[in-house]
C-alpha positions in Angstrom: 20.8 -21.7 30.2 21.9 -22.9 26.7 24.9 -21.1 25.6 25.2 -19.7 22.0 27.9 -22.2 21.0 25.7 -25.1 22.4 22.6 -23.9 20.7 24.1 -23.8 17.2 25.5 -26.8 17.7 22.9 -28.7 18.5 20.4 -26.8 16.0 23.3 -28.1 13.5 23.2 -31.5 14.5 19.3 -31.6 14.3 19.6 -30.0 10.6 22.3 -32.5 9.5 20.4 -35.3 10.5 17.2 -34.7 8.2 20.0 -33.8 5.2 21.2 -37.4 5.9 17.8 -38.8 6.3 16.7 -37.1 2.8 19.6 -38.7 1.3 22.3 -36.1 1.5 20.3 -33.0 0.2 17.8 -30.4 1.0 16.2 -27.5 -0.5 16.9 -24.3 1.1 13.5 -23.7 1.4 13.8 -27.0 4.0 16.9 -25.8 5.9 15.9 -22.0 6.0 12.4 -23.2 7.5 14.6 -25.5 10.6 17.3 -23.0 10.6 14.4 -20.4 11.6 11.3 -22.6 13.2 13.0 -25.9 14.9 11.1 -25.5 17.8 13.2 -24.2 21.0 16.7 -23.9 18.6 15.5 -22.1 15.4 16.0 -18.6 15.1 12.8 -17.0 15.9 12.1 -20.1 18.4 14.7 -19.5 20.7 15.3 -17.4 23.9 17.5 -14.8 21.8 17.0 -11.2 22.0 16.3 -10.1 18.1 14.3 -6.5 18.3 16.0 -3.7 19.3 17.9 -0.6 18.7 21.7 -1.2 19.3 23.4 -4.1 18.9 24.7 -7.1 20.8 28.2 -5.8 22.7 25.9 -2.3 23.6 25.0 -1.2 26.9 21.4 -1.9 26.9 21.5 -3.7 23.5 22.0 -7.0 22.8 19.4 -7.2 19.2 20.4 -8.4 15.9 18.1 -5.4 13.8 15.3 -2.8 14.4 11.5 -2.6 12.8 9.6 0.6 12.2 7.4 -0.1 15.6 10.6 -0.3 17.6 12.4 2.8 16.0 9.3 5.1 16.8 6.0 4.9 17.7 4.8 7.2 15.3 4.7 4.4 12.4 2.3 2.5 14.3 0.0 5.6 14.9 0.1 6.3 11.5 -0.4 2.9 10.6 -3.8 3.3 12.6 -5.3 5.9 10.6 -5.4 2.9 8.1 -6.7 0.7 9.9 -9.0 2.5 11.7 -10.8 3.3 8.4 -10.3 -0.6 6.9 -12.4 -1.3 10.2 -15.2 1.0 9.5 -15.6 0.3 5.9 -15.6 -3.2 6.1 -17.8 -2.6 9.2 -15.6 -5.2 11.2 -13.9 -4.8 15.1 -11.1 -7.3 14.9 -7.2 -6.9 14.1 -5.6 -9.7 13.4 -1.2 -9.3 13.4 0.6 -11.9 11.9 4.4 -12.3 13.5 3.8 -9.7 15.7 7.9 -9.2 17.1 8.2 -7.5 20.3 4.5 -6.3 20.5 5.5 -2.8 20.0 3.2 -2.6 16.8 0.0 -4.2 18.6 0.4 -2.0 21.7 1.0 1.2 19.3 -2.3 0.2 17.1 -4.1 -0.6 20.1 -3.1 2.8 21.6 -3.9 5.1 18.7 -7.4 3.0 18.1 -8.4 3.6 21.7 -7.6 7.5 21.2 -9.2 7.9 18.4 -12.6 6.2 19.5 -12.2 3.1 17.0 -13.5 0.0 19.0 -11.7 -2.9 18.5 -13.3 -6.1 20.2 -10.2 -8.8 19.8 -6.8 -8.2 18.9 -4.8 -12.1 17.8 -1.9 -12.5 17.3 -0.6 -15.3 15.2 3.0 -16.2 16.2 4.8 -19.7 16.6 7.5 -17.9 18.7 7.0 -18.8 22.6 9.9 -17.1 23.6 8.1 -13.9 21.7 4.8 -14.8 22.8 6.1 -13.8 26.6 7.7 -10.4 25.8 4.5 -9.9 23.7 2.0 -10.2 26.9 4.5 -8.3 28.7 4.3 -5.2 26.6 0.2 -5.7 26.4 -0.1 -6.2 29.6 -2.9 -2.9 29.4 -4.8 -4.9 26.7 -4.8 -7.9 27.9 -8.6 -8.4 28.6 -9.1 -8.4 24.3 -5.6 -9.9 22.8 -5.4 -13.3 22.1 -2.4 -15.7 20.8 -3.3 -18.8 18.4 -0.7 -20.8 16.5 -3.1 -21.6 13.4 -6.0 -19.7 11.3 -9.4 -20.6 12.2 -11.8 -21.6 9.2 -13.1 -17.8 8.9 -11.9 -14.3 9.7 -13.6 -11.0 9.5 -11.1 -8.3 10.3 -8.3 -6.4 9.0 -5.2 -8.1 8.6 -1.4 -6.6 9.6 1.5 -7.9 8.7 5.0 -5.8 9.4 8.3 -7.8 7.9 7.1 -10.9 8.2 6.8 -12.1 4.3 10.8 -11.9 4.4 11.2 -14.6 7.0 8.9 -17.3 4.9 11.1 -20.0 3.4 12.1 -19.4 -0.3 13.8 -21.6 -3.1 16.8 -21.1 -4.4 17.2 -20.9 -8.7 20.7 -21.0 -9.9 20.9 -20.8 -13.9 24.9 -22.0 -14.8 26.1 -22.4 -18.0 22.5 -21.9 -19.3 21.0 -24.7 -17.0 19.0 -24.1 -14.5 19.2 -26.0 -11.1 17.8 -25.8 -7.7 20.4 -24.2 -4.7 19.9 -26.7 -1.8 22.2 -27.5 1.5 24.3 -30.9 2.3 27.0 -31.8 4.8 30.9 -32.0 4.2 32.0 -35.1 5.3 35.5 -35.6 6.5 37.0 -38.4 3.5 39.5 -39.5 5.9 36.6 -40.5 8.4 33.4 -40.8 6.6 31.8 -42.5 9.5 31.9 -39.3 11.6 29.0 -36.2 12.2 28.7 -34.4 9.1 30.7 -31.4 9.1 29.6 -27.8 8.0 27.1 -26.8 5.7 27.9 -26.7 1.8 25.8 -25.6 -1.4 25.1 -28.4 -3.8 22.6 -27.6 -6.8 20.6 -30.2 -8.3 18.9 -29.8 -11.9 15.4 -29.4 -12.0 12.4 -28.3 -13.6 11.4 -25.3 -11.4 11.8 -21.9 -12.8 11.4 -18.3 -12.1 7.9 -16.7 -13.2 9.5 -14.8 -16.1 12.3 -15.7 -18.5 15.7 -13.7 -17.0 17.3 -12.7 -20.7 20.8 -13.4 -21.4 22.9 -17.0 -20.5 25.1 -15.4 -17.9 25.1 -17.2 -14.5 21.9 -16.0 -12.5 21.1 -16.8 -9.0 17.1 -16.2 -7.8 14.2 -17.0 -5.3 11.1 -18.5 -5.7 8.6 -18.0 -2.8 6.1 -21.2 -3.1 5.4 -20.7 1.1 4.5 -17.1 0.6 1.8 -17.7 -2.1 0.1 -20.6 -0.2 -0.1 -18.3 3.1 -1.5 -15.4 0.9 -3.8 -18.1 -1.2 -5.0 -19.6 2.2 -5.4 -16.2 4.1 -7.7 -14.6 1.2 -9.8 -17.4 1.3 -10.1 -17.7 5.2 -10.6 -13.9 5.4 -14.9 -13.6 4.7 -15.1 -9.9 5.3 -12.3 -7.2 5.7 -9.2 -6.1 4.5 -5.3 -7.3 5.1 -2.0 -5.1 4.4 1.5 -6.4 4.8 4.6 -4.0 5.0 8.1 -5.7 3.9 11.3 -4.9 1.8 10.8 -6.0 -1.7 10.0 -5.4 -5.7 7.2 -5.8 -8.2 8.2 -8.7 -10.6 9.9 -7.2 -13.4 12.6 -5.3 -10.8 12.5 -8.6 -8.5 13.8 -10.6 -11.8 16.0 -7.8 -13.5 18.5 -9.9 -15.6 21.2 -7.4 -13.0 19.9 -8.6 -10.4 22.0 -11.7 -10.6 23.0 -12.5 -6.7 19.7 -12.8 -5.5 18.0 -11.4 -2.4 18.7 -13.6 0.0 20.4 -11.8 2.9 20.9 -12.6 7.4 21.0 -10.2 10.2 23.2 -10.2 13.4 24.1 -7.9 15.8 22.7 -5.2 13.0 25.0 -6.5 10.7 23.9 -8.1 7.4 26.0 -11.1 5.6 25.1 -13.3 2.9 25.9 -16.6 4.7 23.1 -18.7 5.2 24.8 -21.8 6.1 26.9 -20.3 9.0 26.0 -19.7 13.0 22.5 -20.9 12.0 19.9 -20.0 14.9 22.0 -17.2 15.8 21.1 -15.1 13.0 17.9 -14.1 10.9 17.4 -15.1 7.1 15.4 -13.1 5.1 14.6 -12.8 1.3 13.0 -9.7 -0.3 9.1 -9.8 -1.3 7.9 -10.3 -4.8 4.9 -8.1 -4.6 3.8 -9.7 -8.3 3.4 -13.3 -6.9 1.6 -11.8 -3.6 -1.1 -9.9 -5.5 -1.4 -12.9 -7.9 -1.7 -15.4 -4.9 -4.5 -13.1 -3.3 -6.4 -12.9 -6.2 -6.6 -16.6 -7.3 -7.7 -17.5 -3.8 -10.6 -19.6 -3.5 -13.6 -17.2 -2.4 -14.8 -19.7 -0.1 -17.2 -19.6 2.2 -18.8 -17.0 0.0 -17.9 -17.2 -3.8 -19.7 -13.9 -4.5 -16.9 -12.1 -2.2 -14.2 -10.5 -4.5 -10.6 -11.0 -3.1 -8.9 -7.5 -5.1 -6.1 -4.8 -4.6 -6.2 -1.9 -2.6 -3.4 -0.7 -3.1 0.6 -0.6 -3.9 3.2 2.0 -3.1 6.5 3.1 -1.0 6.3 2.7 2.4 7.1 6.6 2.2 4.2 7.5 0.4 1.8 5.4 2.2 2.8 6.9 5.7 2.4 10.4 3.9 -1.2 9.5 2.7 -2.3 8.4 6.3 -1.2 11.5 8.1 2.6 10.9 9.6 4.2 14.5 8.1 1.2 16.5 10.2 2.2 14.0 13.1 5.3 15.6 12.6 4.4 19.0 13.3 4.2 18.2 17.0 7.1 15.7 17.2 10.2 16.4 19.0 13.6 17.3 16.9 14.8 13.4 18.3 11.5 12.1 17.6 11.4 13.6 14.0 14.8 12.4 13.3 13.6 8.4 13.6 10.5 9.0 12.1 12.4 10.4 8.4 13.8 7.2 8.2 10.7 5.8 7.6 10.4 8.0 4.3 13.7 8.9 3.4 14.5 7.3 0.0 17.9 6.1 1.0 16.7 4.7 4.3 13.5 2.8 4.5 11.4 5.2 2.4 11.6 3.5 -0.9 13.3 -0.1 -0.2 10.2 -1.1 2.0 6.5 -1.5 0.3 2.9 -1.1 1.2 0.3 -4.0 -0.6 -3.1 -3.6 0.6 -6.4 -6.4 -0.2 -9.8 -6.4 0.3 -12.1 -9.3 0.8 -16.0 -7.8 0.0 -16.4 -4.4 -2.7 -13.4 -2.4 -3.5 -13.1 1.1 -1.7 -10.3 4.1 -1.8 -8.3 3.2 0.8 -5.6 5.9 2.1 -2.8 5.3 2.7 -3.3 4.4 -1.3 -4.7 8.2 -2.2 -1.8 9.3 -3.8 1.3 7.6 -5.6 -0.5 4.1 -6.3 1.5 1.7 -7.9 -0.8 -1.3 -8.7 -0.2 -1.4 -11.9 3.9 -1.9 -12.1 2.9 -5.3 -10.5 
């Protein structure tokens, strides 16, 4: 069984090899993608508990942070109202879940469909974890005659489309403006000047100038720190074009443009998680902790939109919808789930609306591949156009 210490080790090793074979330097986009993905060593690739309620040191714990789907199940049965009427306007009977976690969202969907009479035919899950992969067929073990696991998007999908905090974990650039310049953040390794022929030591920050810039000019000259999310758009630009017929709506922590690039916001967005803990340290335990980014909702829409319509041009890729994550739940029905909740049960699910919890931090973006329609959990409090 590979230890902690071992693992980070030799995740570290494999990371400060490509620096060295890229001449010394790589874009954090590069090292948060290894740090994450190396395949058996990367964060989300190893055998590592990450989803859970209490922490690592806990009786019973031992996750690094918590989703909606694992805090109550009454997220994903609200989330179904949605997509239960996605499905039958777009007159589809496939869900498609895109880094699905512990499985807890599928099996809640899957639940609340089957109650509700909405036939789903397939269920796929796209997710490059194997070690995830397991605990998912565990927990779907009741489904398992219509959910499917690929690694890659076929050429076409007709379906609706769920994403839950999984934007956050694509691989962003780094944008430091200094003394008026701007530069690009990437990673190199410390070498030892008494014995330069030895490993590479820890991690460091080096910036590099380049031509790469934020979408919007960030007033003032004061020092400025930002992402850029070149990953995200492509995955968005190649998922509206692969989606023919249907509808796709992601749930993640982030801003519209003009908040994501506020000239306070001067630290940028990039955060880890570990044992429920957050730091801002990127370059340290690598594969033992998560690295997220917060979701610029702006560049998502925009992404969707100048998608290649292919394989039918006359299909329009548009908006459903924009809001809090509290609003949305609202709209599809979780306050009158409520009603019939226990006090312990009603206690989890306010943090999914409270402003100060997950309420207001965490956003709702809805498309549509086909005509446009009034989606609900858009009815009310629609913020399409702060993007």
């Amino acid at each position: 069984m590979t230890t902690q210490r071992s693992l980070t080790s030799t995740l570290a090793k494999q990371i400060g090899q490509a620096i060295q074979s890229s001449g010394g330097w790589i874009g954090f986009d590069e090292y948060m993608a290894l740090a994450l993905y190396t395949p058996g060593l990367g964060y989300y690739a190893n055998d590592l508990r990450k989803f859970g309620t209490m922490p690592h040191g806990v009786k019973g714990g031992g996750s690094d942070f918590v989703t909606a789907p694992e805090m109550t199940p009454l997220f994903g049965q609200t989330l179904a109202a949605q997509v239960a009427q996605a499905l039958q306007v777009t007159q589809t009977c496939e869900v498609w879940e895109f880094g699905a976690g512990s499985g807890a969202l599928a099996l809640q969907l899957l639940d609340a469909l089957d109650a509700s009479g909405v036939a789903v035919q397939t269920y796929t899950i796209v997710d490059l974890s194997g070690t995830l992969r397991e605990r998912q067929q565990h927990t779907l073990a009741a489904h398992a005659g219509r959910v499917r696991w690929v690694s890659a998007l076929p050429e076409a999908i007709a379906g609706v489309l769920v994403g839950n905090e999984v934007l956050d974990a694509m691989p962003v650039k780094l944008l430091v403006r200094t003394g008026g310049v701007w530069h690009e953040r990437g990673v190199a390794c410390k070498i030892d000047p008494a014995d330069p022929a030895r490993e590479p030591g820890r991690f460091v920050w080096q910036d590099r100038p380049t031509a790469l810039r934020p979408p919007v000019d960030i007033p003032g000259q004061h020092d400025y720190l930002t992402e850029i999310h070149p990953q995200m758009e492509a995955f968005i630009h190649t998922l509206a074009g692969t989606l023919i017929r249907g509808a796709a709506f992601f749930i993640d922590y982030g801003f519209p443009e003009a908040e994501y690039y506020h000239p306070q916001r001067h630290m940028g967005t990039v955060m880890c998680h570990r044992g429920h803990l957050a730091d801002a340290d990127p370059l340290a335990l690598v594969g033992l902790k998560d690295i997220t980014a917060h979701v610029n909702f702006t560049a998502l829409a925009l992404a969707a939109q100048e998608a290649v319509a292919s394989p039918e041009p006359a299909q329009e890729v548009g908006t459903l919808g924009y809001t809090s994550q509290a609003r949305f739940l609202m709209n599809a029905g979780l306050l009158s789930k409520l009603e019939h909740a226990t006090l312990a049960e009603r206690a989890m699910a306010l943090k999914l609306i409270n402003e100060h919890e997950m309420g207001e931090l965490f956003k709702v973006i809805g498309f549509y591949k086909g005509a446009p329609w009034q989606a609900l959990g858009f009815a009310q409090g629609d913020r399409t156009p702060t993007l």
